[in-house]
C-alpha positions, 0 to 999 in steps of 0.5 A: 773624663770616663774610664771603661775597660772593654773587649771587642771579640770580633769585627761585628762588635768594632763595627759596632763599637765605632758606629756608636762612638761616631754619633758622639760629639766628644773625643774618646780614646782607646788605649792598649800599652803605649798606643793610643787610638781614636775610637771613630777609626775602624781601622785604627781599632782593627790594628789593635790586637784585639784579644786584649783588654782595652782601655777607653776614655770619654772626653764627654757623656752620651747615654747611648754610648754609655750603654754601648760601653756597659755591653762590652765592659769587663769585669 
C-alpha cells in the first residue's frame, strides 16, 4: 500500500483525478478525519471539503496513476 498527500483545487482536477484512479484495477482510498471515500466516485470526493489536504491510498501500483498523484501532491 502507497500513501500520497493531495490537493484537488477544483472540479476540473476531481474530474481529473477519478478518471485516472478509474483505469486502475486496484482499490484506492481517500481519506480526510474519520471518513473514508472511494476515489472512482466523483461524487463521494466532490462531498469532501476540498480545501483540505487528502490522504490517498493504493491498494496496487499503476505508473500513470503515479504520475497523476505526483501532479497534485503536496509538500
Amino acid at each position: 500500500m502507497a500513501e500520497s498527500k493531495i490537493k484537488l483545487p477544483n472540479v476540473k482536477a476531481v474530474e481529473d483525478f477519478v478518471s485516472a484512479a478509474s483505469k486502475c484495477d486496484f482499490d484506492i482510498d481517500i481519506f480526510y478525519n474519520r471518513f473514508i471515500i472511494d476515489a472512482k466516485s466523483i461524487l463521494g470526493i466532490l462531498s469532501m471539503d476540498l480545501s483540505r489536504t487528502l490522504t490517498v491510498h493504493c491498494y496496487g501500483e499503476d505508473q500513470d496513476f503515479k504520475q497523476t498523484l505526483q501532479k497534485y501532491s503536496v509538500a
